[in-house]
C-alpha positions as CSV (number, residue, x, y, z in Angstrom):
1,X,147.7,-116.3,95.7
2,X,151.0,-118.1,94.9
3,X,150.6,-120.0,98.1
4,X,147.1,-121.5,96.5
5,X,148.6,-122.2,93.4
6,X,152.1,-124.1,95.0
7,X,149.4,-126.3,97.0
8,X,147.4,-126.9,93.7
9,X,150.0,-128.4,92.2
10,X,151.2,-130.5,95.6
11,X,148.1,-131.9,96.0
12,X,147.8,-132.8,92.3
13,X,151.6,-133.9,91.9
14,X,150.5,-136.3,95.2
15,X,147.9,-137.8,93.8
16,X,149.3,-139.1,90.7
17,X,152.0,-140.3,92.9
18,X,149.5,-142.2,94.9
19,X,147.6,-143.5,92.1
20,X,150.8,-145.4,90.6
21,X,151.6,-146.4,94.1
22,X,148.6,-147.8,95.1
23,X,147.0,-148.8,91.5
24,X,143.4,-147.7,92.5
25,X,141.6,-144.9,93.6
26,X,140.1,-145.2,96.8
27,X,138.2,-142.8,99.5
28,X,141.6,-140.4,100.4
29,X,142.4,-140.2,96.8
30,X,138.9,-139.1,96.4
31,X,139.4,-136.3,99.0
32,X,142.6,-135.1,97.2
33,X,140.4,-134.5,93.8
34,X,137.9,-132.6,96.1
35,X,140.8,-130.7,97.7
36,X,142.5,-129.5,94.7
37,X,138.9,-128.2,93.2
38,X,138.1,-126.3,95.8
39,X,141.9,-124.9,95.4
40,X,141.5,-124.2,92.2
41,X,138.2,-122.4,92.6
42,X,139.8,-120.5,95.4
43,X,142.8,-119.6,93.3
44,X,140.4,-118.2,90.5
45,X,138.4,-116.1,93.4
46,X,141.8,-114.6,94.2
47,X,142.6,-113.7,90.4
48,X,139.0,-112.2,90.4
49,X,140.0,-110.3,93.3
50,X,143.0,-108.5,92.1
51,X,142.4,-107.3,89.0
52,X,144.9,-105.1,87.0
53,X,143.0,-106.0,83.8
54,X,143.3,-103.4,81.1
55,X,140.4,-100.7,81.0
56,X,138.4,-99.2,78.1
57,X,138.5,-96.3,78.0
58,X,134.5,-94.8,78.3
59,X,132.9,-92.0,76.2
60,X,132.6,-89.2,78.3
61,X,128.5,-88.5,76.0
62,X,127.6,-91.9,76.8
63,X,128.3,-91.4,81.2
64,X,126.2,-88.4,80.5
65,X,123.4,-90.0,78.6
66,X,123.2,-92.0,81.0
67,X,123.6,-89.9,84.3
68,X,120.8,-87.8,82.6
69,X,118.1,-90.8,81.6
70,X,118.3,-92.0,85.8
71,X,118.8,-88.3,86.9
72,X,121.6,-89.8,88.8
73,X,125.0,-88.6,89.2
74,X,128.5,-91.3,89.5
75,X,129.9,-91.5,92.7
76,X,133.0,-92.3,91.2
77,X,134.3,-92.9,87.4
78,X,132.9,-95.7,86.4
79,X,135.6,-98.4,85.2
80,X,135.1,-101.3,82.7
81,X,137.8,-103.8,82.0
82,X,138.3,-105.7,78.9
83,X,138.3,-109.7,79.0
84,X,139.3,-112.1,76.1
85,X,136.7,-114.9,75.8
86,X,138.6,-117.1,78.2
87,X,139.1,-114.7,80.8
88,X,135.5,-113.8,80.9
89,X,134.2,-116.8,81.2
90,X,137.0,-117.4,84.3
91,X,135.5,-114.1,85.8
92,X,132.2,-115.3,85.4
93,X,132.9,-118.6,87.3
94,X,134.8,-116.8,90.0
95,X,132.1,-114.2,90.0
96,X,129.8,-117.5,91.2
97,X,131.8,-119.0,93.4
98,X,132.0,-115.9,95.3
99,X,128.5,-115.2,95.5
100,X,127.2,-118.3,96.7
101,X,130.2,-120.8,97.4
102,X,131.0,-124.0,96.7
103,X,128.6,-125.5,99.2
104,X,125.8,-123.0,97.9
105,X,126.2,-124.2,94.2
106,X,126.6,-127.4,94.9
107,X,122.9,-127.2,96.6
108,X,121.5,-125.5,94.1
109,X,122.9,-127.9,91.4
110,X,121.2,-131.1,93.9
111,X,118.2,-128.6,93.6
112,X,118.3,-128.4,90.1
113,X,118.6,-132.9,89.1
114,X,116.3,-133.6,91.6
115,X,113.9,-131.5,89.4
116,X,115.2,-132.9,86.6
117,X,116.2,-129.7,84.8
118,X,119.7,-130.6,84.6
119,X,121.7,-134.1,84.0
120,X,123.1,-136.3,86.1
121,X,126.6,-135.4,84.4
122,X,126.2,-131.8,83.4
123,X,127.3,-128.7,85.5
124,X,125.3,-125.6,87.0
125,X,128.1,-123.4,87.1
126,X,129.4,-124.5,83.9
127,X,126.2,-124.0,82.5
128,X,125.5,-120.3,84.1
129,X,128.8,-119.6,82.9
130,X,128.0,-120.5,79.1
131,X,124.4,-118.2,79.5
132,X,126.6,-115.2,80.2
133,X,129.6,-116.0,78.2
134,X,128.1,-116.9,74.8
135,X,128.4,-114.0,72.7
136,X,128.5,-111.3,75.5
137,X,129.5,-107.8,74.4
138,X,129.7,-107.0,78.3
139,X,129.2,-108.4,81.2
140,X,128.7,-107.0,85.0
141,X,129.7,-108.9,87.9
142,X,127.2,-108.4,90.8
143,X,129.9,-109.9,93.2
144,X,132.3,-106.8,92.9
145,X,130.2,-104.2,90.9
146,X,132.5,-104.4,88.3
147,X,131.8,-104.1,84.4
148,X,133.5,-105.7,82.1
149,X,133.8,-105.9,78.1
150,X,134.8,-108.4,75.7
151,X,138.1,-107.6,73.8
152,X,136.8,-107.5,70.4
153,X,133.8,-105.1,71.4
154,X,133.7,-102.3,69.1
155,X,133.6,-98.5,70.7
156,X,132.3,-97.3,67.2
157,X,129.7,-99.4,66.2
158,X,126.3,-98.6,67.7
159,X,125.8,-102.3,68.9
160,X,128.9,-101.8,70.5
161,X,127.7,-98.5,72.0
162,X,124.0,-99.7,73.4
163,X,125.8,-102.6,75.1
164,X,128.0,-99.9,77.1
165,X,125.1,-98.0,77.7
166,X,123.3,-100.8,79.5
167,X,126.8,-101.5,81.6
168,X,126.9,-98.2,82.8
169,X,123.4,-98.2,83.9
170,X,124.1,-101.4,85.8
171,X,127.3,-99.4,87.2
172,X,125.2,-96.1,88.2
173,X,122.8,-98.4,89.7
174,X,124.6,-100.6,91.4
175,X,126.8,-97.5,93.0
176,X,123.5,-95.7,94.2
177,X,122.2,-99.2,95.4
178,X,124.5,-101.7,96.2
179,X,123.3,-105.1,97.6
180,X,123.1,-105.9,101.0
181,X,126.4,-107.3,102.8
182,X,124.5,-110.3,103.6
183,X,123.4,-112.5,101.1
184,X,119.4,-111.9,101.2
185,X,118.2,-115.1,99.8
186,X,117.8,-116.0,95.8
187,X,114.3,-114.6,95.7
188,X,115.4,-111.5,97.1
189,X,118.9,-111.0,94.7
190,X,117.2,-112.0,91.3
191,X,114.4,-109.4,91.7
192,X,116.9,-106.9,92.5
193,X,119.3,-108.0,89.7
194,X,115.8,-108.2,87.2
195,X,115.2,-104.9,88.2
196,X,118.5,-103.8,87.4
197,X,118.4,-105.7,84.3
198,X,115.3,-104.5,83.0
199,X,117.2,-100.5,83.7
200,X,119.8,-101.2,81.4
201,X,117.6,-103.2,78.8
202,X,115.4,-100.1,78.5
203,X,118.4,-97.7,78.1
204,X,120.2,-100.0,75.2
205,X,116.3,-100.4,73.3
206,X,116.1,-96.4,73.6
207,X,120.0,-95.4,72.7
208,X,119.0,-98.2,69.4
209,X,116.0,-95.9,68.4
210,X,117.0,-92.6,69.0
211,X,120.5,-94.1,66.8
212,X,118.1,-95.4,63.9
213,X,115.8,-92.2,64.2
214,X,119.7,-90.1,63.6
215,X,120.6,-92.2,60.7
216,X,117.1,-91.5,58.9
């Protein structure tokens, strides 16, 4: 990763140099912006990659509840890490580079003007990124099967609680059935994601009304 980083900074350091040089931009200097996005996107792939965050720790009642609602069993202890705001919205962006690539979003954001759902000067990934980010008690990457939590989550408060009860049903689920190795197609991923989705929905709405039902 230092590698990507030390030609980040090169590439960037060169092209001011050639801007006071030259006094204009032209087509190369155009590449070099190109070049150094792509390395910065590449750089935050690699930070996605490997990890190390710090992990919250999970209640071992809530794995059961929901082992027992699927009638499923974890492979392996599940694992959520905990993001700052910053960080998680950096994960989330790396999260979609990864899946599609910077040639797939840049297609799908063409896709997306040409039907004239998004501005000429706005982002796709910038805007998927604020969707997810905004607010988020959790979050689970579909990349790497990972699950994530927002720093100032709260392990007491019942909120807090049905929002870790819908991550681990996306982990549970996601161990017992992964995605395909090859990228199937959007159609394919979003009903498998909805379905997903739709899991862990129904476990939060049902850990919030048994909770209520408790408290009288």
């Amino acid at each position: 990763m230092g590698s990507v980083v030390a030609a980040a900074g090169w590439l960037q350091a060169f092209h001011w140099r050639s801007l006071q040089n030259n006094g204009s931009a032209g087509p190369q200097l155009e590449e070099l912006r190109e070049q150094i996005v792509s390395l910065q996107r590449e750089k935050e792939v690699l930070q996605l990659k490997v990890g190390g965050a710090e992990q919250l720790p999970i209640a071992p009642e809530l794995i059961r509840r929901v082992e027992a609602e699927l009638e499923l069993k974890f492979l392996k202890p599940p694992v959520i890490e905990l993001a700052d705001p910053d960080e998680l919205r950096g994960r989330i962006s790396a999260a979609m580079e990864m899946r599609f690539g910077p040639g797939g979003l840049d297609d799908r954001q063409a896709a997306w003007r040409l039907m004239l759902c998004l501005g000429k000067d706005d982002s796709l990934l910038d805007d998927w990124t604020a969707i997810q980010s905004i607010g988020a008690q959790t979050w689970f990457d579909e990349a790497t099967g990972k699950g994530v939590a927002a720093k100032r989550l709260d392990p007491a408060a019942i909120p807090s609680q049905a929002a870790l009860v819908g991550l681990l049903t996306r982990l549970l689920l996601h161990q017992h059935f992964p995605p395909s190795e090859d990228y199937p197609g959007d159609e394919v991923a979003r009903a498998r994601e909805a379905l997903h989705a739709g899991l862990a929905s129904g476990a939060e709405s049902r850990f919030l009304t048994a909770a209520a039902r408790e408290s009288g």
